[in-house]
C-alpha positions in Angstrom: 37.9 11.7 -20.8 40.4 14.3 -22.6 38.8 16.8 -24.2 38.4 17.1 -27.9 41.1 19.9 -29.3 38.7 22.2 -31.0 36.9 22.6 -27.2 40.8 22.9 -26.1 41.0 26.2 -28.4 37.4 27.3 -27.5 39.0 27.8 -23.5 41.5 30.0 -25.0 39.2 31.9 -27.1 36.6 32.6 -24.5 39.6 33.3 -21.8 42.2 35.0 -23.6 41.4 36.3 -27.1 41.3 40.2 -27.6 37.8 39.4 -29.6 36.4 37.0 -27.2 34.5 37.9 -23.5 37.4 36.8 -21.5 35.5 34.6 -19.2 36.9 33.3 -15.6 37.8 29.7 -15.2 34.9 28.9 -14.1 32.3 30.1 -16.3 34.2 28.7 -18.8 34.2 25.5 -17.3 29.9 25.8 -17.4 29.9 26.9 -20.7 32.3 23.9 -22.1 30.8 21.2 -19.9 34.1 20.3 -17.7 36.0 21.3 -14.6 38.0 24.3 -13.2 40.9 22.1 -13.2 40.7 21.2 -17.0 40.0 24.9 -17.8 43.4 25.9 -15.6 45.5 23.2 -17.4 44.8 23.8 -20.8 45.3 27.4 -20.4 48.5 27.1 -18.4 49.5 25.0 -21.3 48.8 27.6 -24.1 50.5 30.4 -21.8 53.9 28.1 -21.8 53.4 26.3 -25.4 50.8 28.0 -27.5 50.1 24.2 -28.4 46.9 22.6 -27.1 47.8 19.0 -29.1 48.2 15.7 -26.7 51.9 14.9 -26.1 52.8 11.4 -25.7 52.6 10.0 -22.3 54.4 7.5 -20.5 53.4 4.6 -18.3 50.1 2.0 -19.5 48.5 3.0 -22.4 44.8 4.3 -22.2 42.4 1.5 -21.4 39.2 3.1 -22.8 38.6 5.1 -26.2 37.3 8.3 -26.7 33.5 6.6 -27.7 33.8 3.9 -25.0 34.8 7.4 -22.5 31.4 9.2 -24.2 29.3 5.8 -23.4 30.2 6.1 -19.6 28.7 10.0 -19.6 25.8 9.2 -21.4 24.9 6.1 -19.2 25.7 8.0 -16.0 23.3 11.0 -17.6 20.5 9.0 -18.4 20.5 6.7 -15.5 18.7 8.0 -12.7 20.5 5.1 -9.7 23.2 5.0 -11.7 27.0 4.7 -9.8 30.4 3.8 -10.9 30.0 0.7 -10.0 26.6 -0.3 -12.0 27.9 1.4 -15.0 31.0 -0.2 -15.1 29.1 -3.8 -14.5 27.0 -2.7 -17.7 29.8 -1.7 -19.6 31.6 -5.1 -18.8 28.7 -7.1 -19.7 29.2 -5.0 -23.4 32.7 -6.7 -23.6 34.5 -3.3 -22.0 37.0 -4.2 -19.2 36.8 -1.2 -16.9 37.3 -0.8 -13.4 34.4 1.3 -11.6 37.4 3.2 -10.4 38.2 4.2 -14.2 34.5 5.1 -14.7 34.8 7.8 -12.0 37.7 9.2 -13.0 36.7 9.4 -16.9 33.1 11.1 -15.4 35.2 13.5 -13.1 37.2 14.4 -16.4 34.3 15.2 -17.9 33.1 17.9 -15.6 30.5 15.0 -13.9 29.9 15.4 -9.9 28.2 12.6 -7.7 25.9 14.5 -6.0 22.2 14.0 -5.1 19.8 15.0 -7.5 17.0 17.3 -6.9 13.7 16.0 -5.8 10.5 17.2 -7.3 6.8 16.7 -7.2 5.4 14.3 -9.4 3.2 16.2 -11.7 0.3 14.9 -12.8 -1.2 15.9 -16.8 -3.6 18.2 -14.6 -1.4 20.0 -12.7 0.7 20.6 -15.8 -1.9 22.2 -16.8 -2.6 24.2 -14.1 0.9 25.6 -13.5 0.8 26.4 -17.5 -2.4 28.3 -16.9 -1.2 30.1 -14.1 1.8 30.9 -15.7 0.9 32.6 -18.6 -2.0 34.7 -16.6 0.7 35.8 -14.6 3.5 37.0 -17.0 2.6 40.5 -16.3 2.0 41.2 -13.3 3.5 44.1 -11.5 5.7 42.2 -8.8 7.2 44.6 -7.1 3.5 45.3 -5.5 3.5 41.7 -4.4 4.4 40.4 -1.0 5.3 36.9 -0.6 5.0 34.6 2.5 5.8 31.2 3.6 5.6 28.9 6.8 8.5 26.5 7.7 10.1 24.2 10.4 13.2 24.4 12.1 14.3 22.0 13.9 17.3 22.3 16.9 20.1 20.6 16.6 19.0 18.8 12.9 21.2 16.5 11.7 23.9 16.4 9.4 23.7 15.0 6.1 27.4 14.9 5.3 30.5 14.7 8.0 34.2 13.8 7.1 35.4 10.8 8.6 38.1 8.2 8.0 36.9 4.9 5.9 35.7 2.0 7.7 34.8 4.6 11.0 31.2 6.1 11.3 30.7 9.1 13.7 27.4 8.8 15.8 25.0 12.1 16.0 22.4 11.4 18.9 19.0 12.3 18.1 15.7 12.3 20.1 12.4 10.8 19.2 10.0 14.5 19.4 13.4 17.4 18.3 12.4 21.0 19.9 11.2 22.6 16.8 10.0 26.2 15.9 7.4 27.2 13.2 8.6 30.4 11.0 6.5 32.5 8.8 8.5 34.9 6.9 7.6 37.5 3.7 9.4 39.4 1.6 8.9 41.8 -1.2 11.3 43.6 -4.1 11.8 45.9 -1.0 13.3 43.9 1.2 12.5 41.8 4.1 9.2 42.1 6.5 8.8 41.0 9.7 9.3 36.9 10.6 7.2 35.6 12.9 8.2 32.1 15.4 5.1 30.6 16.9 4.5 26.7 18.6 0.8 26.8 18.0 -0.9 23.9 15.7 -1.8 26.6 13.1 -4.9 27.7 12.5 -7.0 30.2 10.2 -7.6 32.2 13.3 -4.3 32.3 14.7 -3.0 32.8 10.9 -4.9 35.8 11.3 -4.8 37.1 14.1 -1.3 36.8 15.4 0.9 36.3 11.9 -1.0 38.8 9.7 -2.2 41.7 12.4 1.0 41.2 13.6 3.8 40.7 10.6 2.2 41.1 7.3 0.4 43.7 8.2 2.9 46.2 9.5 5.5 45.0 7.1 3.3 45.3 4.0 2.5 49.2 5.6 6.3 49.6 5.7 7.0 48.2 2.3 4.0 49.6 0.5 2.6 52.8 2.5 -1.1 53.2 1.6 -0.8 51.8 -1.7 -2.3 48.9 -3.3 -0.5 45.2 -2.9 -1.1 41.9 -3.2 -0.3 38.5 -1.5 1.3 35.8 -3.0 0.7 32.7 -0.6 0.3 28.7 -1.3 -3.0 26.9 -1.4 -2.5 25.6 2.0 -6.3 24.9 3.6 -5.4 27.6 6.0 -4.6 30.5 3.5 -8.3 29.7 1.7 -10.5 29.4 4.5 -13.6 31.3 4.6 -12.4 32.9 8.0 -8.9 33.8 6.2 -10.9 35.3 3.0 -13.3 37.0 5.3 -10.6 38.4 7.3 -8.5 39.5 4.4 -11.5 41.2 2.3 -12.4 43.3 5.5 -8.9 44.7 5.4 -8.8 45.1 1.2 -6.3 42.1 0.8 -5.8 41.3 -2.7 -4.5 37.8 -2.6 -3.0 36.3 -5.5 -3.6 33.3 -7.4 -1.8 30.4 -7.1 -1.1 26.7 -8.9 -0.9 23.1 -6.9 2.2 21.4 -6.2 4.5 24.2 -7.2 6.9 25.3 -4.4 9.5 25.9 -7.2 7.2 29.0 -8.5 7.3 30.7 -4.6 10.7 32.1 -4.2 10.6 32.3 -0.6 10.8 28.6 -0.8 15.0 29.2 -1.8 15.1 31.0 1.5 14.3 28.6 3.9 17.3 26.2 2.9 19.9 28.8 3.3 18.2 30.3 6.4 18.8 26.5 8.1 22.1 26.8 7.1 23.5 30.1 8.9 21.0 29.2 12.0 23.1 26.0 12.5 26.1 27.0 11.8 25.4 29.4 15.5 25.3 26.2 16.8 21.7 27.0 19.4 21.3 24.5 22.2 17.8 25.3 23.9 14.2 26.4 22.8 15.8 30.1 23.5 18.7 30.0 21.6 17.1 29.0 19.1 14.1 31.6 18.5 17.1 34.0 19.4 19.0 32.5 16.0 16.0 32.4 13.5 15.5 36.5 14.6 19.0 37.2 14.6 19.7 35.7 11.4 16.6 37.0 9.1 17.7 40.4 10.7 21.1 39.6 8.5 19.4 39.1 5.3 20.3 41.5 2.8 17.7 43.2 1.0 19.4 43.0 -2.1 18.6 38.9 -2.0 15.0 39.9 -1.4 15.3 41.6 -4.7 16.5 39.3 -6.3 14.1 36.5 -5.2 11.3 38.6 -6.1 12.7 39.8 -9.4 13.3 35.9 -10.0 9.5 35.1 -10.5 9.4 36.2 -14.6 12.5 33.3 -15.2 10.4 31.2 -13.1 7.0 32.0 -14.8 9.2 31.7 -18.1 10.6 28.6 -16.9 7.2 27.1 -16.5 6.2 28.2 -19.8 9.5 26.5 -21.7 8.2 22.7 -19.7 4.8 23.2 -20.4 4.0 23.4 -16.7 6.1 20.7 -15.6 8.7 21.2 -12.9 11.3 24.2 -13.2 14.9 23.7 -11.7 14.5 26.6 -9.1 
C-alpha cells in the first residue's frame, strides 16, 4: 500500500529536520506504522530529489486502490485466523479481483508481519477484578526490597519451531516419548541475579523449603539485602501457600507478597525463562550433564543490568493492568 504523502514528509521531519528528534530508521518506522525499508526509501528519495510526490511508473497499472489496500489491513487486523489467502477469498467474494499473493505484498507495505500472535489466559470478569485489585494496592510499593522467584522446565534437545528448508522438502527432528528434562528455580531482584537452583524431584512444600529456599533464596536474599527487611514476590502455586511453606517462611520473618490468579504477565521473571532457553540451546547440550552445566553457565551470564530492568518493569506492568481494567497486559 504506498504511503499517504503527508506520512512521506512526517519521515523526513522526524529523521532529518533541525527542529525534529532525528529518529533512526527504525523507530521511525514504529512510530509511522510501516517498514525499515519504506523509511530508507523515502528518505533516500528526499536526499537525491527533495520531492516525496509518486512518479509515474511503468509496466501494469495498480490493481487495487488506496481504500481497497486499507480494507486488506483492517481485515488482516481484526481477523484473529486471518491469512492471505482467506482475506483475499473474502475480498473476491466483495467483487475485488486480488490474488492472495497481492494481499501479502500490500500487508508487507504496510508495515504488517505474519507472525504468531501472543497467547494469553482467558480472563474471566473475576479475575479482572482481582488483577485490578491487586494492581492498584500495589502501585507503591518499594520494589527494589522485593525478590522475585519462579520455577520452570527445560527440556534437552527441545524442538525447533522454525528451520529453513527448501519448498516441497521437510527436515525431520527425532524426538522421544519422556525428553531428559531439568526443573529451574531462579530469583532476581533490582540488584541483580541470586542464586538458580536445578532439581529432578516432584516438588514439594518441603523440598520447596528446605533445599530451594535454605539453599538459594536465602543466601541470595542475605547477599542482595544484608539484614534488612524484604519481601517475596512468588505465584499462587499450591506449593508457595501451604501451611508448611507459611510456617516455614514466618519462623524466618518472610514477608511474602501478594499476588493475583492467572497473571504470569505481572511476574517479570516470567520474560526470563524464554530467553534463558534460547542461549541454553544455542550451546547445543547432549546429556543430563551438559545440560545442568548450560542452565548454570548461562544464568552466571546474565547481566545485572536486565535484572534491573525486569524489576524496575513492574510499575508499567502494574500501570498496564490498570489502563485494561485488569485484563491481560502485552508483557
Amino acid at each position: 500500500m504506498s504511503l499517504p504523502l503527508y506520512k512521506r514528509y512526517e519521515i523526513v521531519f522526524l529523521a532529518t529536520h533541525k527542529n525534529g528528534p532525528q529518529f533512526g530508521p527504525n523507530k521511525i518506522a514504529k512510530i509511522v506504522k510501516c517498514n525499515r525499508t519504506t523509511v530508507t526509501r523515502w528518505l533516500n528519495r528526499w536526499e537525491e530529489t527533495k520531492d516525496l510526490s509518486d512518479r509515474s511508473r511503468p509496466g501494469a497499472p495498480r490493481t487495487t486502490t488506496i481504500e481497497q489496500d486499507q480494507m486488506m489491513v483492517n481485515m488482516a487486523l481484526t481477523e484473529i485466523d486471518g491469512t492471505s489467502k482467506t482475506i483475499a477469498e473474502e475480498l473476491q467474494n466483495n467483487e475485488v479481483n486480488v490474488s492472495d499473493r497481492t494481499v501479502r505484498r500490500r500487508l508487507r507495505n504496510a508495515g504488517l508481519k505474519y507472525s504468531k500472535p501472543l497467547s494469553k489466559p482467558l480472563l474471566s470478569e473475576h479475575h479482572r477484578q482481582q488483577r485490578l485489585a491487586w494492581a492498584k494496592s500495589m502501585k507503591n510499593d518499594d520494589w527494589s526490597r522485593v525478590m522475585v522467584t519462579d520455577e520452570t522446565t527445560i527440556e534437552l534437545n527441545a524442538k525447533r519451531k522454525y528451520t529453513w528448508q527448501h519448498p516441497g522438502e521437510r527436515k525431520v527432528v527425532r524426538t522421544i516419548k519422556y525428553p531428559v528434562k531439568v526443573n529451574v528455580w531462579g530469583c532476581l531482584s533490582s540488584k541483580g541475579f541470586g542464586r538458580v537452583f536445578c532439581f529432578q524431584n516432584n516438588l514439594n512444600s518441603e523440598f520447596l523449603c528446605q533445599k530451594i529456599y535454605r539453599k538459594a533464596l536465602l543466601p541470595s536474599a542475605h547477599k542482595h539485602f544484608g539484614e534488612s527487611q524484604w519481601f517475596l514476590l512468588e505465584d499462587n502455586d499450591p506449593k508457595h501457600r501451604s501451611n508448611y511453606t507459611k510456617n516455614w517462611n514466618s519462623t524466618r520473618q518472610i514477608v511474602t507478597l501478594p499476588w493475583s490468579s492467572l497473571s504470569p504477565d505481572l511476574n517479570p521473571i516470567e520474560n526470563l525463562w524464554s530467553l534463558l532457553k534460547v542461549k541454553i540451546a544455542q550451546r547445543r547440550p547432549t546429556t543430563h550433564r551438559d545440560l545442568i552445566t548450560a542452565i548454570n553457565n548461562e544464568w552466571k551470564k546474565l547481566p545485572n543490568e536486565l535484572a534491573f530492568n525486569l524489576v524496575n518493569s513492574m510499575k508499567s506492568r502494574i500501570q498496564a493492568v490498570t489502563a485494561s481494567s485488569g485484563d491481560y497486559t502485552l508483557y
